[in-house]
Residue, then its C-alpha position, 0 to 999 in steps of 0.5 A: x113155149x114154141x118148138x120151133x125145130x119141130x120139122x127139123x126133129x121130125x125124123x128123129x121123133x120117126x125114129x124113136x116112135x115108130x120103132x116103138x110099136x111093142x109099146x103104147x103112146x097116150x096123152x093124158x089130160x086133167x080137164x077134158x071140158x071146161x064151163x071156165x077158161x083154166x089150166x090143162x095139164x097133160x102127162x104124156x108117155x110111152x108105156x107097156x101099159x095104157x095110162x100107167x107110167x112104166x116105161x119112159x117119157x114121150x118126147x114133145x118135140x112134135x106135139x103141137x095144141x091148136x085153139x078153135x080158130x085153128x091158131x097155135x096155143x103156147x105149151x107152158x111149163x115143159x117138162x121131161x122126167x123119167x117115165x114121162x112129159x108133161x105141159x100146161x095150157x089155158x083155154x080161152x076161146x070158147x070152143x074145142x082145142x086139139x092136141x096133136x101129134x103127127x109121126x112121120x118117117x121111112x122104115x127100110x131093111x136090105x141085105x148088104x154084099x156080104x147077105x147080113x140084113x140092115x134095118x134103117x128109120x129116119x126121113x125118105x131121104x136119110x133112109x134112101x140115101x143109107x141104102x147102097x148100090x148093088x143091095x138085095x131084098x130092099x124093102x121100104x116102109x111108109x109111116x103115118x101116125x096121128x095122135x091126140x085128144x080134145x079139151x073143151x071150152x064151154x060148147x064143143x066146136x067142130x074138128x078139121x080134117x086134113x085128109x091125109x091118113x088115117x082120121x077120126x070124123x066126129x059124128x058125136x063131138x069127143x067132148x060129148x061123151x056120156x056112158x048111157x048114151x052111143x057114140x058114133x065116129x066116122x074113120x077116114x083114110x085119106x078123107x074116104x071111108x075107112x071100112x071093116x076097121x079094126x078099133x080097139x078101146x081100153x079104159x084107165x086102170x089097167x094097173x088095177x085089172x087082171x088083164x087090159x079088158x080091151x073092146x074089140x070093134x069095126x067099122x061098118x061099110x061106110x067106116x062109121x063105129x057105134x060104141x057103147x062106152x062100158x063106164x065113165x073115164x078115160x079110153x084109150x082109142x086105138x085102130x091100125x090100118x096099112x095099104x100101097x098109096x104111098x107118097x114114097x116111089x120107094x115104098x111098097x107100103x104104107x102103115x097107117x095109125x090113129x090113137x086118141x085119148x077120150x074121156x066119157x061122162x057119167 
């Protein structure tokens, strides 16, 4: 199935997103690596709780898969239920495909004449256009927030960057993950090393746990993490960061996200 009004709905899914920020957003696939061509399926979510399905489904409107050479792959079997999304793909180029979601929008907030605060989320443009003459205390906020995981066919390919906001630059491939060993990521922002960034990490199985055991890391100065993955399974893989480089004139700041789902061998 292809989404053909995704930039039409960007906005909408800004807002709905973007307002989340108490919750986590996570895609969660069956297959990560795959010696055959085969089906994936991955539920996707919005959730109080990493990988535990308690909240409410995540819209796909703006998820897109991407083969190895960069081609568009078909999201079959879309569904939406109550607490989650879920869709298929079928890996058939030997290489790595990437699933993605971009989030884009405005947050803004302005006292009216009669000094009641308002808040606005939508595109630059809704939200600008929403802003009345002669408001006080007018504050815009730029949103980027990328997020994705890896599935790969047979040897792992390499990953494109865009160099816009925040990314992760694998040193070791996602799809390369084993426990025993280290891993190292580079973080980018803008395609610049992102330093002294804050990465958080939480395994499946929060369900079955006292608390969430989260792994609190940081980049080095040249914004490269070495992880020492705690166990074999899924991670959810988290860093927040904010600056001024708007694209906005409007804004004063710009908030910055990167979420992935990565699964570690034993």
């Amino acid at each position: 199935m292809k989404f053909k009004t995704r930039a039409l709905v960007a906005a909408t899914l800004a807002l709905a997103t973007l307002g989340a920020q108490a919750h986590d957003l996570w895609f969660k696939p069956s297959s990560t690596v795959l010696s055959k061509s085969d089906w994936v399926t991955v539920d996707a979510a919005v959730s109080n709780d990493v990988f535990f399905f308690n909240h409410r489904p995540l819209g796909l409107e703006g998820v897109k898969v991407s083969a190895p050479d960069g081609s568009a792959v078909d999201m079959k079997n879309v569904a939406k239920g109550e607490l989650r999304s879920v869709f298929d793909f079928k890996p058939e180029q030997a290489g790595t495909y990437r699933v993605t979601m971009l989030m884009t929008g405005v947050m803004g907030s302005y006292k009216d004449a009669g000094g009641q605060p308002k808040r606005l989320r939508g595109s630059a443009e809704e939200v600008l256009k929403q802003i009345p003459a002669g408001a006080k205390e007018v504050n815009i906020s730029e949103n980027l927030r990328r997020m994705e995981t890896f599935v790969s066919l047979g040897k792992p390919s390499a990953i494109a960057l865009s160099g816009k906001g925040l990314e992760l630059k694998p040193v070791t491939h996602p799809n390369d993950l084993v426990a025993s060993e280290e891993a190292v990521f580079d973080f980018l922002i803008d395609g610049k090393p992102a330093a002294g960034l804050e990465v958080e990490l939480v395994a499946d199985g929060i369900r079955y746990r006292d608390g969430t055991d989260a792994m609190k890391l940081k980049t080095d100065a040249k914004g490269q993490l070495k992880i020492k993955f705690p166990r074999p399974g899924l991670f959810w893989l988290n860093a927040d960061a904010r600056d001024a480089k708007t694209s906005v004139a409007q804004a004063k700041e710009r908030h910055l996200s990167y979420t992935a789902t990565l699964e570690v061998l034993p």
